[in-house]
TORNUTI-857300 format. One line per 4 residues: for each residue x negated, y, z negated of N, C-alpha, C. Coordinates in Angstrom, 1 decimal. Example, Ala and Ser with C-alpha at 12.3 -4.5 7.8 and 13.67 -1.06 7.14 Angstrom:
REM residues 2
-13.2:-5.7:-7.8:-12.3:-4.5:-7.8:-13.2:-3.3:-7.8; -12.8:-2.2:-7.1:-13.7:-1.1:-7.1:-12.9:0.0:-7.9
***
This chain:
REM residues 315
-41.9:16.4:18.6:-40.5:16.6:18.5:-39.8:15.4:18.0; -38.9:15.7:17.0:-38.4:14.2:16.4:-36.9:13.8:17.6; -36.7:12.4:17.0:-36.0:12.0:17.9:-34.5:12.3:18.1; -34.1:13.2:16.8:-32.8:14.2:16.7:-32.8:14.9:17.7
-33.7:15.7:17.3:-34.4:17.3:18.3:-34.5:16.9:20.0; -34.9:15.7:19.9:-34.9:15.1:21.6:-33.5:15.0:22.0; -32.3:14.2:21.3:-30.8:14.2:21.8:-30.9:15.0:22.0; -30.3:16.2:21.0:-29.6:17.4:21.1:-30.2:18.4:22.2
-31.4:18.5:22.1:-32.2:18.6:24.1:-31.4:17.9:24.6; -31.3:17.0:25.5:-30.9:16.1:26.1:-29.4:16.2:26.2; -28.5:16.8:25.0:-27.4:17.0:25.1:-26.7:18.2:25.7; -25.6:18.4:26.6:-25.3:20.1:27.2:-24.2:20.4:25.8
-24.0:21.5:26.2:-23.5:22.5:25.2:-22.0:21.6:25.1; -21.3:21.4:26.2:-20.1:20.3:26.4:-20.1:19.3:25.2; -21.2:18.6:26.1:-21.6:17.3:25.5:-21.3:16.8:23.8; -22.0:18.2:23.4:-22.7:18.4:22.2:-21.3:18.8:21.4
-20.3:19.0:21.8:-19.0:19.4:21.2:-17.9:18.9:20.9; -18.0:18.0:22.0:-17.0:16.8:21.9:-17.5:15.6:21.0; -18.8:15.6:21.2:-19.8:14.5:20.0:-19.3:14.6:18.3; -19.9:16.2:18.1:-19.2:16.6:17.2:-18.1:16.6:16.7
-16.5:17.0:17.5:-15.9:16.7:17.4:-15.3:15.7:16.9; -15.8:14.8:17.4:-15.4:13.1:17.4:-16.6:12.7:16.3; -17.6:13.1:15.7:-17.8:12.4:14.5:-17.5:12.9:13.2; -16.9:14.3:13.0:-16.3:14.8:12.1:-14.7:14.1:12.1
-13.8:14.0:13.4:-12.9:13.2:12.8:-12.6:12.1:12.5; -13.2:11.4:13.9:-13.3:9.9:14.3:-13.2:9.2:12.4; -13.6:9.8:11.5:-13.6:8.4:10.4:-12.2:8.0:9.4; -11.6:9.3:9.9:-10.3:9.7:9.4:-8.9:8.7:10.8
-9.5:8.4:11.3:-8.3:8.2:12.5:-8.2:6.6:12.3; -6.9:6.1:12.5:-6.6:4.7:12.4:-5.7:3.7:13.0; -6.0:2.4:13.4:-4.9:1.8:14.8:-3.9:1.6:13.5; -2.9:1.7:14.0:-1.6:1.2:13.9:-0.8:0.2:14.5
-0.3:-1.0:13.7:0.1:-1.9:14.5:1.3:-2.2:13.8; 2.1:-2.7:14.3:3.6:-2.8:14.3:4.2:-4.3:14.5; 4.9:-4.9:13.8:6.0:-5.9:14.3:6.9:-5.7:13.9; 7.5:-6.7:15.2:8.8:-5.9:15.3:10.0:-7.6:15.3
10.7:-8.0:14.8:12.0:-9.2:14.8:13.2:-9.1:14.8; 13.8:-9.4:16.4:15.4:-9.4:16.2:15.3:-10.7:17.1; 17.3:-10.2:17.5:17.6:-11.7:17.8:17.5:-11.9:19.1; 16.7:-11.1:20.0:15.7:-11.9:21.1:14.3:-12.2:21.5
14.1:-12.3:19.5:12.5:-12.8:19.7:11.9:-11.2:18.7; 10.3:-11.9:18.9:9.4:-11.1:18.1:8.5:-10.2:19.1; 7.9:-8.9:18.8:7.6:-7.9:19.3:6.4:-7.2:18.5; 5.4:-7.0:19.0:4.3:-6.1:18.4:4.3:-5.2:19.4
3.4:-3.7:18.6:3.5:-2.4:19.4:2.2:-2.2:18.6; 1.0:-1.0:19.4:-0.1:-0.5:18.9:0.4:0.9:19.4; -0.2:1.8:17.9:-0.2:3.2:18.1:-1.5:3.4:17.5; -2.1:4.9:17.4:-2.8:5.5:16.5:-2.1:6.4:15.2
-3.0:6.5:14.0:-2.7:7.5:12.7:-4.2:8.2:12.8; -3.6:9.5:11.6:-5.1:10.0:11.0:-4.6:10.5:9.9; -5.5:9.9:8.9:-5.3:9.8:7.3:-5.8:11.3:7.1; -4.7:12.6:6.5:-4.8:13.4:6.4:-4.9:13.8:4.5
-4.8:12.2:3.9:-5.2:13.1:2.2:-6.0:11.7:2.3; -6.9:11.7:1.0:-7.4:11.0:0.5:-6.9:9.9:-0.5; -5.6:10.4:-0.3:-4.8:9.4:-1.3:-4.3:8.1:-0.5; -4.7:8.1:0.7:-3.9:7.0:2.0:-3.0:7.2:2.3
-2.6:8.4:2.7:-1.4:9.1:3.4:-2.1:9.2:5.0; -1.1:9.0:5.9:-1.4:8.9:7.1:-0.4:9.4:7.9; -0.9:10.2:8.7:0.4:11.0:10.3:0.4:10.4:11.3; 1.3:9.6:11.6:1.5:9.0:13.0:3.2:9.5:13.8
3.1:8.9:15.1:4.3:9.1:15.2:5.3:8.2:14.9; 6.8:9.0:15.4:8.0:8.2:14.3:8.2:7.1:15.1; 7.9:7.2:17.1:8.3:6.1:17.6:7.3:4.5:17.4; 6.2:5.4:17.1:5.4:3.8:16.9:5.9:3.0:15.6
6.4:3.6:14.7:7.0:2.6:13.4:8.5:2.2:13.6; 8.8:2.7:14.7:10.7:2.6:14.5:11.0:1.1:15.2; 12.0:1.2:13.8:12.6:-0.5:14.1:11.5:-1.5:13.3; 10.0:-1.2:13.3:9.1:-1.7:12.3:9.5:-2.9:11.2
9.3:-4.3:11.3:9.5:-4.9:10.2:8.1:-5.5:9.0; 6.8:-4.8:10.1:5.7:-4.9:9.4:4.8:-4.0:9.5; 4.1:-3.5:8.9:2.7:-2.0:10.2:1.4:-2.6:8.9; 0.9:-2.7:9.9:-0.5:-2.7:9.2:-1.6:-1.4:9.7
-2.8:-1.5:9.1:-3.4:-0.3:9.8:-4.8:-0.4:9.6; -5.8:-0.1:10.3:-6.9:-0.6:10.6:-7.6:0.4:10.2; -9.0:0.2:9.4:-9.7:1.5:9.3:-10.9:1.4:10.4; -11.7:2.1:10.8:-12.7:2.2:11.4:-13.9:1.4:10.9
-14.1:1.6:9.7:-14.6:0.0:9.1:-14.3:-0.9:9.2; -13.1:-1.2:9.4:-12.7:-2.7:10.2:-11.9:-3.4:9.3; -11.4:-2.5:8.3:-10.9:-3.1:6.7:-9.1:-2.7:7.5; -8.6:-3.7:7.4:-6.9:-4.2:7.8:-6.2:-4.0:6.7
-4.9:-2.8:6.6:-4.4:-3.1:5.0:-2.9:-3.0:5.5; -1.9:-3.9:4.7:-0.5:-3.0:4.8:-0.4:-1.5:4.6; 0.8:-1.2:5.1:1.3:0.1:5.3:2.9:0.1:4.6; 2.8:1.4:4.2:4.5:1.3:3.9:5.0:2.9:4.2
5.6:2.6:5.1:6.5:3.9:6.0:7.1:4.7:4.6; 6.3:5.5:3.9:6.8:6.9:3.5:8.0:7.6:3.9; 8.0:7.7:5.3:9.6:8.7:5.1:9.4:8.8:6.9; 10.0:9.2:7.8:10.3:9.6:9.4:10.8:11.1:9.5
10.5:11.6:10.4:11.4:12.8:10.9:11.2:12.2:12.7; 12.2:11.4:13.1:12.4:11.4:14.3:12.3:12.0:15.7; 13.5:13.2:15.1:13.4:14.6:16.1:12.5:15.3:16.2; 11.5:15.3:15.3:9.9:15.8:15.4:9.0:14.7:16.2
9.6:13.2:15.9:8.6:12.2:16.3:7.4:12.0:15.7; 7.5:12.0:14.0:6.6:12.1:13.4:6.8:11.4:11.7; 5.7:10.5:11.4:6.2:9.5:10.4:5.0:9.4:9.4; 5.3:9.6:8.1:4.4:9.5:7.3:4.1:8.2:6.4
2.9:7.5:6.7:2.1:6.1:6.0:2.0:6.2:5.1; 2.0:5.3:3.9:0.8:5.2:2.7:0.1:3.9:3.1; -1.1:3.5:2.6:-1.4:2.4:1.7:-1.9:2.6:0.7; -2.5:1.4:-0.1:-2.3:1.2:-1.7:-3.9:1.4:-1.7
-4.9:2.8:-0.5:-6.3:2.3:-1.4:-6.7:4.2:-1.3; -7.0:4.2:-2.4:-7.4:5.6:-2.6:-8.9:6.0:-1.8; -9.6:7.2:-1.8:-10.7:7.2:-1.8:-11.2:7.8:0.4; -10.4:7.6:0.5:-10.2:7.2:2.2:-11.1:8.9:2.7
-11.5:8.4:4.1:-12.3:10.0:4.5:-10.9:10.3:5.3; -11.2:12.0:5.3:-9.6:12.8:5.9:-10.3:13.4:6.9; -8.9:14.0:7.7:-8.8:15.1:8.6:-8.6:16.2:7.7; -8.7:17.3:8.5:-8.0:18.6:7.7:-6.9:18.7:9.2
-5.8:19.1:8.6:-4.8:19.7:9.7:-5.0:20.9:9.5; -5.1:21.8:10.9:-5.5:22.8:11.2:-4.0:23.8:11.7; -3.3:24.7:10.9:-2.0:25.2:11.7:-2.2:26.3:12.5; -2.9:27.0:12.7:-3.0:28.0:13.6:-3.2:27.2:15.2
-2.4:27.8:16.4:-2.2:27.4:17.5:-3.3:27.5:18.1; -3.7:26.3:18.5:-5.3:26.4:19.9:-4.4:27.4:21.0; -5.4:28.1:21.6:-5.6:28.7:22.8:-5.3:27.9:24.2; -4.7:28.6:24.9:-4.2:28.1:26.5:-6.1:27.8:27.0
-6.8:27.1:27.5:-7.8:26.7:27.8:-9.0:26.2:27.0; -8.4:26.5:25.6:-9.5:25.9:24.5:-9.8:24.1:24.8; -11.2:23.9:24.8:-11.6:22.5:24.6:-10.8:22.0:23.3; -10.0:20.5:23.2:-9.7:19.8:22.8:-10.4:18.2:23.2
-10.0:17.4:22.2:-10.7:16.1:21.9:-9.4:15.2:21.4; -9.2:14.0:22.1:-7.8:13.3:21.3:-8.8:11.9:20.9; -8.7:11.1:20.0:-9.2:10.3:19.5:-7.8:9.1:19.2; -7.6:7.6:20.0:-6.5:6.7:19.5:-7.4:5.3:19.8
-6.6:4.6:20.1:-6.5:3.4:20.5:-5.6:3.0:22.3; -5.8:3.6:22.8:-5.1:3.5:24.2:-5.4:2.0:24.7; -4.1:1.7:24.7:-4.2:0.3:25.4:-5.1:-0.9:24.0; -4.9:-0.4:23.2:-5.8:-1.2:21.8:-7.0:-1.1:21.9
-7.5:-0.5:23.0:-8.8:0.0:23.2:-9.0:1.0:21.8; -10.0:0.2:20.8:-10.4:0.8:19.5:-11.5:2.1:19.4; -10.3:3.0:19.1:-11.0:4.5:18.6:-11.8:5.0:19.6; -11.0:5.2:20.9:-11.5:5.6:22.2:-11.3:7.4:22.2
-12.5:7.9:22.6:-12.3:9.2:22.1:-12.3:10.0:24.1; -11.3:11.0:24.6:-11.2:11.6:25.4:-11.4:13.3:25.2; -11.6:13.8:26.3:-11.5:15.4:25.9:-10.7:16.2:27.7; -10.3:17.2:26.7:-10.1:18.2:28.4:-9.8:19.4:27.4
-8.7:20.2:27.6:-8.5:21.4:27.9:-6.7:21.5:27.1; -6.7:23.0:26.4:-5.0:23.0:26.2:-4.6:23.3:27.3; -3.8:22.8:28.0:-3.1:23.3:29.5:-1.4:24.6:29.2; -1.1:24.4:27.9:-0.1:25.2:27.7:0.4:24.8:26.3
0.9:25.9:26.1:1.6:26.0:24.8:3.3:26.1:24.7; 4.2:25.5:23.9:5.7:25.8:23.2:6.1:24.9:24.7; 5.8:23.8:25.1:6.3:22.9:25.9:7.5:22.4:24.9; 8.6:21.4:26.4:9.9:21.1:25.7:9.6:19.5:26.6
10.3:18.8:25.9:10.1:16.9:26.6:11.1:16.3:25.9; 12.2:15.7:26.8:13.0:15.3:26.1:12.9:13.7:25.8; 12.9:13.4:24.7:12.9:12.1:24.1:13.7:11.0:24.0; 14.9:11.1:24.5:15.8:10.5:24.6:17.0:11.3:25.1
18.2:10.7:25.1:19.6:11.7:25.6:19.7:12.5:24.8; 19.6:12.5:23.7:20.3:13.3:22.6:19.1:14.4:21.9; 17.9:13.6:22.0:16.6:14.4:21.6:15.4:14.9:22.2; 15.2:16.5:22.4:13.7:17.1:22.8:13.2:17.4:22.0
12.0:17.5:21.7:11.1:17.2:21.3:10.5:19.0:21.9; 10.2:19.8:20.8:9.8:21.0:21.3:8.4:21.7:20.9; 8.2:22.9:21.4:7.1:23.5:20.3:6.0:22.7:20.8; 5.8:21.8:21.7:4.6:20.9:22.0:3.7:21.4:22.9
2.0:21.3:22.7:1.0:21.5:23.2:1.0:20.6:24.5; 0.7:20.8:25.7:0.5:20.3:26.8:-1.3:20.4:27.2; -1.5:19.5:27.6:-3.4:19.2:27.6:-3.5:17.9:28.6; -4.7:18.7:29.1:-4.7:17.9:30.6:-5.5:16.6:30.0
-6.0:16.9:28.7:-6.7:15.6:27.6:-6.0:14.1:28.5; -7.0:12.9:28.6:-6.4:11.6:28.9:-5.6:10.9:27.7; -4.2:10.9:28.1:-3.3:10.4:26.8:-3.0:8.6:27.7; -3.1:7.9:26.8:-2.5:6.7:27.3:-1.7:5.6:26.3
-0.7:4.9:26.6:0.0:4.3:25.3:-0.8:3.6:24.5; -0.6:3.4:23.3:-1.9:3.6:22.1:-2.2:4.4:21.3; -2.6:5.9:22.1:-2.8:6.8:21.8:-1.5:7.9:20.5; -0.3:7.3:20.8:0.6:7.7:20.5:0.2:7.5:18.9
0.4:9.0:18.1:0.2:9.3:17.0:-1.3:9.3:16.3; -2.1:9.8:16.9:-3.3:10.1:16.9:-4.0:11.3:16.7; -4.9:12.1:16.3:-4.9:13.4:16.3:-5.6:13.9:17.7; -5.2:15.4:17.7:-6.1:16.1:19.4:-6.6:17.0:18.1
-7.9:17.3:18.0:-8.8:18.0:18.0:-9.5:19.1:18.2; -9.6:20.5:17.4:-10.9:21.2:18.6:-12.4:21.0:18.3; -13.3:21.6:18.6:-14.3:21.8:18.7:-15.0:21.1:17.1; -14.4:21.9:15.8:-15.2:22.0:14.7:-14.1:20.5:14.0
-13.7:19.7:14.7:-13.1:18.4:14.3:-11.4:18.1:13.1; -11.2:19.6:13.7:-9.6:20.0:13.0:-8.8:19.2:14.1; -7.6:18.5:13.0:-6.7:18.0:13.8:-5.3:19.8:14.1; -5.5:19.9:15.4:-4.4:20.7:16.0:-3.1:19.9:16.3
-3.2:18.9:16.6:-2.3:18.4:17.0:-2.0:16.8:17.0; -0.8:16.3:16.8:-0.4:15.1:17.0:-0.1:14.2:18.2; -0.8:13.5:19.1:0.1:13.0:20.3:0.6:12.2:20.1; 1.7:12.6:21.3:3.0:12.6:21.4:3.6:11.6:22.9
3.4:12.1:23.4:4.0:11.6:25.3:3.1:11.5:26.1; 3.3:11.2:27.2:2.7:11.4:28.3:4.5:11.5:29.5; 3.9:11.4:30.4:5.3:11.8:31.7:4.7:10.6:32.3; 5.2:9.4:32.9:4.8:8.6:33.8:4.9:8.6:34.8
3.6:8.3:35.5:3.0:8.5:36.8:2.3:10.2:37.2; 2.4:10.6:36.0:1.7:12.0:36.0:0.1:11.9:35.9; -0.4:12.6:36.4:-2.3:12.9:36.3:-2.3:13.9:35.4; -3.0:13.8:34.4:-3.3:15.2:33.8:-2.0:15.6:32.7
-1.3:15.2:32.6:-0.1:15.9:31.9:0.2:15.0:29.8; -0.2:15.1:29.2:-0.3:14.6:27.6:0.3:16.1:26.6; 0.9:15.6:25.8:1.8:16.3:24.7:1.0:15.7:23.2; 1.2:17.2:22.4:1.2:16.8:21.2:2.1:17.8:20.4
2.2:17.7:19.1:2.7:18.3:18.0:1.9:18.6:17.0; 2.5:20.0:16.9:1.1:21.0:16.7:0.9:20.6:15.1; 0.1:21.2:14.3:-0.2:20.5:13.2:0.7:21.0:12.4; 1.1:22.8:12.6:1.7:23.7:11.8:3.5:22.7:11.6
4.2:22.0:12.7:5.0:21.6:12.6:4.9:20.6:11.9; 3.8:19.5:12.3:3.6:18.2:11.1:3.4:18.5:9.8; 2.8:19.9:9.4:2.8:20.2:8.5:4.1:20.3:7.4; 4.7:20.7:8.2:6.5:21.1:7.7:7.2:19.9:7.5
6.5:19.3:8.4:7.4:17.2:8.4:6.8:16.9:7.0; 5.6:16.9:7.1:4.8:16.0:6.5:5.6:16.5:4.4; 5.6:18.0:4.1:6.2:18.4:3.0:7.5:18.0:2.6; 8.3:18.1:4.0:9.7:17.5:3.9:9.9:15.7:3.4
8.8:15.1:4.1:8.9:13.9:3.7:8.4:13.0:2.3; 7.8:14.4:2.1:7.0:13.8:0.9:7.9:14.3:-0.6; 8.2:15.5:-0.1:9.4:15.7:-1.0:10.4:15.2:-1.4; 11.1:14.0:-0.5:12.1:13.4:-0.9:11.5:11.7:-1.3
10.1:11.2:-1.1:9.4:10.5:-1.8:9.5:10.5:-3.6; 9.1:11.8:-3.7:9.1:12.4:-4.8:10.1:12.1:-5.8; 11.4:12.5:-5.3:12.7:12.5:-5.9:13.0:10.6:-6.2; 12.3:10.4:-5.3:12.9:9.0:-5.1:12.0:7.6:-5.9
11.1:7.8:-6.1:10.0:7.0:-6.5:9.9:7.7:-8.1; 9.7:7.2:-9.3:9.2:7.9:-10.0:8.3:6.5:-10.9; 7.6:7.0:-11.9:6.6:6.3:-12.5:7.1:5.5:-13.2; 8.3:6.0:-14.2:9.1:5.0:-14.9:8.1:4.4:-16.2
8.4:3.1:-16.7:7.7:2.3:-17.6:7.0:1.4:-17.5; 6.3:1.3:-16.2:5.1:0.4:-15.5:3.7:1.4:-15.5; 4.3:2.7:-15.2:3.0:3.5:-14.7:2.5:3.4:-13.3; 3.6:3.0:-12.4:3.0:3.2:-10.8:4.2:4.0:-10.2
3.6:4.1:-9.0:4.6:4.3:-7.9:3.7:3.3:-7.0; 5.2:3.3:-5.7:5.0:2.2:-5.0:6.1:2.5:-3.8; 5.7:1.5:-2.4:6.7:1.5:-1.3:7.0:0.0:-1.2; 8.0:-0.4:-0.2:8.6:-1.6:0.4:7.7:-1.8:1.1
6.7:-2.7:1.3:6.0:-3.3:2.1:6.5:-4.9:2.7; 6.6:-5.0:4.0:6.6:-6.5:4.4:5.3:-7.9:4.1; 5.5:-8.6:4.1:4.4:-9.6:3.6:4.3:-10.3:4.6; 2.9:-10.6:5.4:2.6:-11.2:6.7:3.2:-12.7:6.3
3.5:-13.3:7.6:3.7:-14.2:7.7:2.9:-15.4:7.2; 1.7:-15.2:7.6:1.3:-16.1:7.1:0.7:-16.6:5.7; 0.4:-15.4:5.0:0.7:-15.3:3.6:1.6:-15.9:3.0; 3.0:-15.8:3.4:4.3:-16.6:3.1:4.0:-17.7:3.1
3.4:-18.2:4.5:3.3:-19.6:4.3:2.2:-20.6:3.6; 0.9:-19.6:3.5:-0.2:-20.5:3.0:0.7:-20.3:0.8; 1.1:-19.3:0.9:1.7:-19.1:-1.2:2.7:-19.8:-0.9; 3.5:-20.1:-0.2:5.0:-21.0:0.0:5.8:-20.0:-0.3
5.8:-18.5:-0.1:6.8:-17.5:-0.9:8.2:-17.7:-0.3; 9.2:-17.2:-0.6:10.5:-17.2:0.2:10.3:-16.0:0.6; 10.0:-14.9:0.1:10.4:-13.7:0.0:9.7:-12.9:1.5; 10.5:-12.1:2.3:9.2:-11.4:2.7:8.9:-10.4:2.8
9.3:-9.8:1.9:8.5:-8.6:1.3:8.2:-8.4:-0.2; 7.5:-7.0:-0.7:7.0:-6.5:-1.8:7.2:-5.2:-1.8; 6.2:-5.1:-3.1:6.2:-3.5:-3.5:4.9:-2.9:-3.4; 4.5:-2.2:-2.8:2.7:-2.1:-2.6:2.7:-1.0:-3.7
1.4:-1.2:-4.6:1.0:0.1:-5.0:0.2:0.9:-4.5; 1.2:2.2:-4.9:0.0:3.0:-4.4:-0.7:3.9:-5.2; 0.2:4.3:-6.7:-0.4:5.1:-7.8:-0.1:3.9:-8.8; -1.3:4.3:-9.4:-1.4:3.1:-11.0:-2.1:4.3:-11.7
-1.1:4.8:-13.1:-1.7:5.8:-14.2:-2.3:5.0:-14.7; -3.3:5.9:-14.7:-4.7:5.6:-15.7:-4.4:5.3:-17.2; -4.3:3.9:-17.7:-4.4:4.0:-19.1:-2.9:3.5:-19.2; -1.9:3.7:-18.1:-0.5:3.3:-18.2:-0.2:1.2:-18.6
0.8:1.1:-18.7:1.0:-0.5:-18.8:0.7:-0.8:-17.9; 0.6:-0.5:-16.1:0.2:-1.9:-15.3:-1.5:-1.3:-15.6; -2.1:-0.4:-15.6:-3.3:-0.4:-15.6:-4.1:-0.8:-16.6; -3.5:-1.2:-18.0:-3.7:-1.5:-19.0:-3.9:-3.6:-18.4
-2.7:-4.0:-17.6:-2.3:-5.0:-16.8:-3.5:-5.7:-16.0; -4.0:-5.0:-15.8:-5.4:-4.8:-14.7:-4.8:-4.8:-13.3; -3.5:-3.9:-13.1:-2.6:-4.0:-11.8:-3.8:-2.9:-11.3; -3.6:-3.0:-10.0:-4.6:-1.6:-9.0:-4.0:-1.4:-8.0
-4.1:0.0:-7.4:-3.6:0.4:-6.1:-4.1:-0.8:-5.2; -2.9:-1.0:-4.0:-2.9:-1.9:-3.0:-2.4:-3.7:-3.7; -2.1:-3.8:-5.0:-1.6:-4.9:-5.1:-0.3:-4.7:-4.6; 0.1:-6.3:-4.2:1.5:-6.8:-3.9:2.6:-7.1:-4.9
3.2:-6.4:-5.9:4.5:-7.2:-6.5:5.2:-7.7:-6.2; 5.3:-9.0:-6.6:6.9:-9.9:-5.7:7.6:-10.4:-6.9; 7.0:-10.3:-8.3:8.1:-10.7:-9.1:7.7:-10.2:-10.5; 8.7:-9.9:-11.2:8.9:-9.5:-12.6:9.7:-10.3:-13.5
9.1:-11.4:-14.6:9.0:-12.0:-15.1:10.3:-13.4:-13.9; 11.5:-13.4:-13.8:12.6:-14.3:-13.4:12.9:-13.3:-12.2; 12.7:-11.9:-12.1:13.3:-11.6:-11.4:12.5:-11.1:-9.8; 12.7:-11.6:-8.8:12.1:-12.0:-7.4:12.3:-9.5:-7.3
11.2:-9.6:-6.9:10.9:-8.0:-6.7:10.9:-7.9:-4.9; 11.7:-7.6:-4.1:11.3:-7.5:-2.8:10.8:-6.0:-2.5; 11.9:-5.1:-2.9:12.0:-3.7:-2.5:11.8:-3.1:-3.9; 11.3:-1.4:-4.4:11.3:-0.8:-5.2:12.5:-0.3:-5.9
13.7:-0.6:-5.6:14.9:-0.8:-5.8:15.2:-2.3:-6.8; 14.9:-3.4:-5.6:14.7:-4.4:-7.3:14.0:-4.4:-8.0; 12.8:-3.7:-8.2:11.9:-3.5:-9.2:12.3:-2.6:-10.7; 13.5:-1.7:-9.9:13.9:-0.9:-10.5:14.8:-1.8:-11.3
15.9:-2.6:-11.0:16.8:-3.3:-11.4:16.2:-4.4:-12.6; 15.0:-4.9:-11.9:14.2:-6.0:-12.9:14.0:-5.3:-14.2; 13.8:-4.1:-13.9:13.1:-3.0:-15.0:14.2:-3.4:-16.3; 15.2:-2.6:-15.5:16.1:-2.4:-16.5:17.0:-3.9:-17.1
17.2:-4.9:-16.6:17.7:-6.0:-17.6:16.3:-6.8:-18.2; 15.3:-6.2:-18.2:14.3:-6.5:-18.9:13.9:-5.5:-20.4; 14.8:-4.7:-20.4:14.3:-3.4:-21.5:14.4:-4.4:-22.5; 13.8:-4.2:-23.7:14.1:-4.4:-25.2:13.3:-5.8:-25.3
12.5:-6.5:-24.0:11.7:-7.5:-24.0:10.1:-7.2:-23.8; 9.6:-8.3:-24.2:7.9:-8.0:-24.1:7.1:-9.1:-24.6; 6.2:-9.4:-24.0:5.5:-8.9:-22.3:6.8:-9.5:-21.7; 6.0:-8.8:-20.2:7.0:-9.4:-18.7:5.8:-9.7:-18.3
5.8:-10.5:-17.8:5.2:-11.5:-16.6:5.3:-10.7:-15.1; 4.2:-10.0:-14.6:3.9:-10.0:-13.0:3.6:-10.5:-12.3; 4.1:-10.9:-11.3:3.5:-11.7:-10.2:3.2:-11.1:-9.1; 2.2:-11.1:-8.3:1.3:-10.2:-7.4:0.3:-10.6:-6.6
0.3:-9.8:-5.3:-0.8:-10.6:-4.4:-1.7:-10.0:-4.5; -3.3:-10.5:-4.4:-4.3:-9.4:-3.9:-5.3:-10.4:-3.3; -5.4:-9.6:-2.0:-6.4:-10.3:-1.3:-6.0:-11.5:-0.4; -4.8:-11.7:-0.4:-4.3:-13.2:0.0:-3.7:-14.0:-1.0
-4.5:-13.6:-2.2:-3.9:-14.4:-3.0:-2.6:-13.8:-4.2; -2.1:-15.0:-4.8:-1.1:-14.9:-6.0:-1.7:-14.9:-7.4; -1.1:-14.1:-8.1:-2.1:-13.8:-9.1:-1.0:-13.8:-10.0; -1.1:-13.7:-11.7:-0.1:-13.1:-12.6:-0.4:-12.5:-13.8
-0.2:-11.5:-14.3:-0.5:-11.1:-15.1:0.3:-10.7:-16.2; 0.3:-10.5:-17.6:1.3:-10.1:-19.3:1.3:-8.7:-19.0; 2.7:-8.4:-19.1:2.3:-6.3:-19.0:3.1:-6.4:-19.9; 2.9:-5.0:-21.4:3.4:-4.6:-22.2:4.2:-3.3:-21.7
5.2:-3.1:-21.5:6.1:-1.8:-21.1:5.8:-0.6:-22.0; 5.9:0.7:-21.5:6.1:1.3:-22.2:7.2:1.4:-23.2; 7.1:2.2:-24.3:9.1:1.9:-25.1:9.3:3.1:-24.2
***
């Protein structure tokens, strides 16, 4: 008997489900980490995501990025990249990631509702405790939790699943490694009591947010799109930058002027030829009192480092 054949002996039908489970999603799921700066000091927060396209799109929730002045995000390989907050839907409690690296393994979101007692599996970071996988049971369905004074939070799956902070924005699971659900809460000092949001709702977030991405980002005469990313600290200090932030890419057309550039998804823009690029808005601006000139000069990080490169615009 080979040594496969001996586990899966050795494993109960349980056992053998939640395993499963967790290695069909487990590669898709990612920590999230957060800073946070105001004027009584600095703050980090850890949540979980799970990269639902292969383009580096990621579902977490909206409380682990809110207020956010930097998120980074961890793959399971152990590869640390910026992040740039996509879009929020709050009152859902649900927030959509990019980063700048294509190629990435997914979840499938699954919208049909699990069953009052179906086996579930939640997969986060609880307590930073990395890619910690739990299981239990749907305990109930169309729960209400209210999120603040003014916001509940509805439509949510209740599971006696172990949720702990960390966990927050992570996928719950069934059996065949479909994300059902997003978690969401816990009740403190409760045994047994964890919330998520069901996929079919994230679903509806996840279109709404990307839809106004859409409107808002366009390719223009570089050939990318891109988000506002913050630039670590200490980057700033080892380049001497002032600035601290950029523009991450995340699409670079094939054959377009940055790709012609040798620009690539996940580079940093921080300047266009004179003009300092923080946000996709001054990029836009640089764009345009640059028309009728050529090359421009990019400046860009990868890797840690500063880099520059001649780009010829499109006319």
């Amino acid at each position: 008997m080979s040594t496969m054949a001996q586990e899966r002996d050795a494993m109960d039908a349980y056992s053998h489900a939640i395993s499963t489970a967790a290695e069909r999603a487990g590669p898709a799921v990612v920590k999230v980490e957060t800073g946070r700066s105001s004027q009584r000091g600095r703050g980090q927060g850890v949540g979980s995501g799970v990269i639902y396209s292969s383009d580096g799109s990621i579902l977490t929730n909206a409380h682990v990025v809110a207020g956010a002045s930097r998120v980074m995000v961890t793959l399971p390989d152990g590869r640390t990249l910026p992040a740039g907050v996509l879009g929020t839907r709050p009152e859902r409690d649900l927030a959509v990631l990019r980063v700048g690296q294509g190629g990435l393994p997914v979840a499938e979101l699954y919208a049909p509702l699990p069953r009052v007692g179906q086996l579930v599996v939640a997969i986060g970071n609880p307590y930073g405790l990395d890619f910690t996988v739990t299981a239990g049971v749907v305990s109930a369905l169309n729960r209400s939790l209210p999120l603040d004074r003014s916001t509940t939070l509805g439509q949510l799956i209740q599971t006696d699943t172990s949720i702990n902070p960390g966990n927050s924005g992570g996928p719950l699971v069934d059996v065949q490694g479909r994300v059902v659900g997003i978690t969401t809460a816990i009740l403190p000092y409760a045994q047994g009591l964890g919330f998520a949001i069901p996929a079919s709702v994230a679903l509806d977030a996840i279109g709404q947010i990307t839809a106004v991405h859409r409107q808002s980002i366009g390719r223009g005469v570089l050939g990318i799109s891109g988000l506002d990313v913050p630039i670590e600290a200490a980057v700033q200090r080892t380049l001497g930058l002032d600035q601290t932030s950029g523009v991450l890419l995340l699409e670079v057309a094939a054959s377009g002027p940055a790709a012609r550039a040798s620009l690539q998804s996940g580079d940093i823009i921080v300047s266009l030829d004179s003009h300092t690029v923080a946000t996709v808005e001054a990029l836009r601006q640089a764009v345009k009192a640059l028309r009728g000139q050529s090359p421009w000069q990019v400046s860009f990080l990868r890797e840690g480092r500063r880099r520059r490169v001649a780009l010829v615009p499109a006319a």
